[in-house]
N, C-alpha and C positions, 0 to 999 in steps of 0.2 A: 552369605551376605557380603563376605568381604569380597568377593567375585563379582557382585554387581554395584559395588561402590564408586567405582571409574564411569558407569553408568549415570549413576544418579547424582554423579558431581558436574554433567553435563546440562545449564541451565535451561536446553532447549527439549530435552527429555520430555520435561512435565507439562508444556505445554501441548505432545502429543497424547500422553499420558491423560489429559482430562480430556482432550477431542474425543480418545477409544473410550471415553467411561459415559460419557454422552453419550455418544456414538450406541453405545451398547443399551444404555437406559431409555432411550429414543426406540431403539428396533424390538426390546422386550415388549413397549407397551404395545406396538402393532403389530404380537407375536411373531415377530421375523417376516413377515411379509413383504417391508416396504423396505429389507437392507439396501437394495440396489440401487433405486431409486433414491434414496436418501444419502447414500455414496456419492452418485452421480451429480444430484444438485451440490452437495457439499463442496467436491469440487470444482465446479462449475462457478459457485458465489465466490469461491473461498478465494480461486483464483483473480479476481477483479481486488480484491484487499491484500491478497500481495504483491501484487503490482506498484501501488502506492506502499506500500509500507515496506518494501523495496528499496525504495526514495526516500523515506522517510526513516527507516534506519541510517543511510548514509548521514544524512546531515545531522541526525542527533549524537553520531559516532563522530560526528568534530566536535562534540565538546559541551558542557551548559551553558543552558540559553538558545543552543541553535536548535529552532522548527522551524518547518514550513506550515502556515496554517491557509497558504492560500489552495494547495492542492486540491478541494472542491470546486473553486471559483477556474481553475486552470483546464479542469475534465468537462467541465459545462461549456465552456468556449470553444477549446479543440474538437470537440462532441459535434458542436453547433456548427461552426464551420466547418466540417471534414463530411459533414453531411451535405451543405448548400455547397460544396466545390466541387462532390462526386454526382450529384442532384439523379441518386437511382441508375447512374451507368455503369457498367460494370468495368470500363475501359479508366473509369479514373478512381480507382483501388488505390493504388500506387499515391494518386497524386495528392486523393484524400488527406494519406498516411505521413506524404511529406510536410503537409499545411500542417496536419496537427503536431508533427515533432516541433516545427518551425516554432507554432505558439510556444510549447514549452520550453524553446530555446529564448525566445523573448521574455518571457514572462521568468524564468528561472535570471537571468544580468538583471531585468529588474527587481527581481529581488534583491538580488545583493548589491547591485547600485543603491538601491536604500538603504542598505546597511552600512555598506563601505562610503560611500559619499557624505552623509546625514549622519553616521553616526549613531543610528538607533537598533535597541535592540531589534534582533531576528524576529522576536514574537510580534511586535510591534509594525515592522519594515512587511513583514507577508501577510498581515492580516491589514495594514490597507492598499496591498497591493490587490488583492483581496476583490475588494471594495469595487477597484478601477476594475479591474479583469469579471468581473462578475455583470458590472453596466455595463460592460462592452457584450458580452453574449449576449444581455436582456434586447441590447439596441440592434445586437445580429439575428436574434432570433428571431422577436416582431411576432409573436404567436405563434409561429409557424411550425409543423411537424411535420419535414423531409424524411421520407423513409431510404433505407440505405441500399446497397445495392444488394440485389439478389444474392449475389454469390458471397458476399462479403457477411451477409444474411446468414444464409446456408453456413457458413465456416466457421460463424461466431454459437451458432446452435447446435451445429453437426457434434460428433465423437470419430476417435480414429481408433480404431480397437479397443473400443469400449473406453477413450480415454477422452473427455471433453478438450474438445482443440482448444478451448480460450487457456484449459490447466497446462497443456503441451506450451501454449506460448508464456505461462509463467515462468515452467518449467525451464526453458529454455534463457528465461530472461535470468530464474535465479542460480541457474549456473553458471553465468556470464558473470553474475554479479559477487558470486562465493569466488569463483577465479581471481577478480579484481580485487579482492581485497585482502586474498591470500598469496596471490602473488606476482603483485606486480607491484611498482614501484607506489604508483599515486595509493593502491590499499595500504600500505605499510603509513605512507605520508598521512590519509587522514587520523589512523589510531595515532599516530604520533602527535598532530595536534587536539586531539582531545583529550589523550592523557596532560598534555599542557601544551600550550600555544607560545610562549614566551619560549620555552627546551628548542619548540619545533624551528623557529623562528634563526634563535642563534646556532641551532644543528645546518641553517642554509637552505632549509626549504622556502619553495614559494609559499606560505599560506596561501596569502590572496588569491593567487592561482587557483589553490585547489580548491580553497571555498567557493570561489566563483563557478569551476567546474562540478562541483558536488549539487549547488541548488541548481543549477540549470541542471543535470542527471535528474533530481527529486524530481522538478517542472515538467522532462521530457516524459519521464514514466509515467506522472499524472495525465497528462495529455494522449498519450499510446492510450493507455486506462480507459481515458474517456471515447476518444475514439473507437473503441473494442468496446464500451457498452454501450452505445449508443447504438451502434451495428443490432447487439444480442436483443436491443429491448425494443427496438425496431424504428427508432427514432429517440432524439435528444430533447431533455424537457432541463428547464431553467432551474430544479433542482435534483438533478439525475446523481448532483454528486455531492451532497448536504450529508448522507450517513456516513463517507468514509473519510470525513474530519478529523472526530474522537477515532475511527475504525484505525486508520494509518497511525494513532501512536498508541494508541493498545494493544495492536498486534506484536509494534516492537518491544514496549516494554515488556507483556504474555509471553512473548519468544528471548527471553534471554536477553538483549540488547541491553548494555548497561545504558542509566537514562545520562549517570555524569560522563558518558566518552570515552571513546578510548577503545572501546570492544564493541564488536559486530556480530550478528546471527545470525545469516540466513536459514538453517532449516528450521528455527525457533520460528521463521516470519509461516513458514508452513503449518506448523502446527498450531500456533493461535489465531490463524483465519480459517482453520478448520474447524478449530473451538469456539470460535466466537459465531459462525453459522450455526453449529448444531446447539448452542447453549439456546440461539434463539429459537432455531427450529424443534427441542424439545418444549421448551414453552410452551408457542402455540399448539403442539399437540394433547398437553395438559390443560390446554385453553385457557390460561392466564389470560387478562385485559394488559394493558398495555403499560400499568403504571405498574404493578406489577415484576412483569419483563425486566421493566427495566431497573427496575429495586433488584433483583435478582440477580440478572446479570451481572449490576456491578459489584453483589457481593459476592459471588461466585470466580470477577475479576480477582479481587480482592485475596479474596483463598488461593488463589492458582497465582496470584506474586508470591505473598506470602511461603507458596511452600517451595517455590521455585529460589527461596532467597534472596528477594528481590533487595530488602534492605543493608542486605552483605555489600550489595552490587553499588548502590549508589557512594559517591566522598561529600 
């Protein structure tokens, strides 16, 4: 026991720990038949919620108070535009890809132009930027479903040795992003202003800076995010990104992330987008209705803070 205690002091553990116990309770009742496939979609879904909860860990590691709640409204516009600018050519991949970071780079200053100019809270300043950003897809979409390019198609659906490409490009994103924030300067800078902002302030760091740079990161992800499901699901619909609101900060709280600041998770953001797919896709195998599901889920959220110590974690 005292041998795995270094283990299970690690907050991000248990949020792997309940994915394998679904994981397991899901493929008993299909007596093993359906492991692979149920693998494969898992990470397949799992990787689109960490993508945003990616994002959405960074800005909740500055500190209480900071979300981004516009990150649905930001994957529905990138989505929508990155579709009408590639319009099914396979030659503007590329260009798609730039529109849509572009959005999240806009949409990321104005978030925090609202914050920093106006002076209102984060939760406040994203959820009616929100608002703007979500009329403007309604007004770009115009009913319309542009399918996206073949190849782009293909790559968002395809596997590379058995490993779904959308998980490869999580994967890739969430080493970038464990790098950043263990070692390099601006990762050191956001735990420091979360553990407190005044220390970080008089230590001579830029805040503003790096806040400003954090939600435009949260923005850009959301928008890559949308981009990449819009591809997978074969075109952009005006609510393609309405489930991963609550999904992006329940991943990070599930995964370790303390909510008051200051500490960050990525492999915890893995494990509770795995969990939070299989929690639902055992459900519906049990054929729960929908009210249900979701009574469920969130008490199953609940147990897996709880045992992760989630209330140690908060100040």
């Amino acid at each position: 026991m005292n041998a795995l205690r270094p283990l299970t002091a690690k907050t991000w553990i248990w949020s792997f720990a309940a994915a394998l116990l679904v994981f397991l309770v899901t493929v008993a009742f299909t007596g093993g038949a359906s492991a692979g496939g149920v693998a494969q979609a898992a990470f397949t879904f799992a990787a689109f919620s960490i993508l945003v909860g990616i994002g959405q860990m960074f800005v909740i590691t500055l500190g209480p108070g900071n979300i981004d709640l516009c990150v649905p409204a930001t994957m529905t516009l990138a989505g929508t535009v990155a579709l009408k600018v590639m319009n099914v050519e396979d030659g503007m991949v590329a260009a798609g890809l730039l529109v849509a970071v572009a959005i999240g780079v806009a949409v990321g200053i104005g978030n925090y132009a609202l914050i920093k100019l106006l002076r209102i809270p984060p939760i406040i300043a994203t959820l009616s930027m929100s608002f703007i950003v979500q009329s403007t897809a309604i007004w770009t979409n115009r009913g319309l479903r542009i399918k996206p390019p073949p190849v782009l198609a293909d790559f968002t659906t395809s596997a590379t040795l058995g490993i779904p490409n959308v998980a490869l490009v999580a994967l890739v994103i969430s080493l970038a992003a464990f790098l950043a924030l263990n070692r390099t300067v601006y990762g050191r800078a956001i735990a420091a202003i979360g553990q407190s902002m005044p220390a970080a302030r008089m230590a001579g760091l830029p805040v503003d800076g790096i806040r400003l740079a954090t939600y435009v990161l949260c923005a850009v992800l959301a928008a890559v995010c949308g981009y990449l499901l819009a591809c997978f699901s074969g075109g952009a619909a005006l609510n393609m990104g309405s489930e991963y609101l609550l999904m992006s900060i329940a991943v990070v709280v599930i995964g370790g992330t303390a909510v008051a600041g200051g500490d960050s998770n990525v492999p915890g953001i893995w494990g509770a987008s795995l969990f939070m797919f299989l929690v639902v896709s055992m459900l519906n195998t049990y054929g729960f209705g929908a009210g249900i599901r979701l009574i469920m889920t969130g008490l199953i959220i609940i147990a897996v803070i709880l045992a992760a110590g989630g209330p140690r974690n908060t100040r």
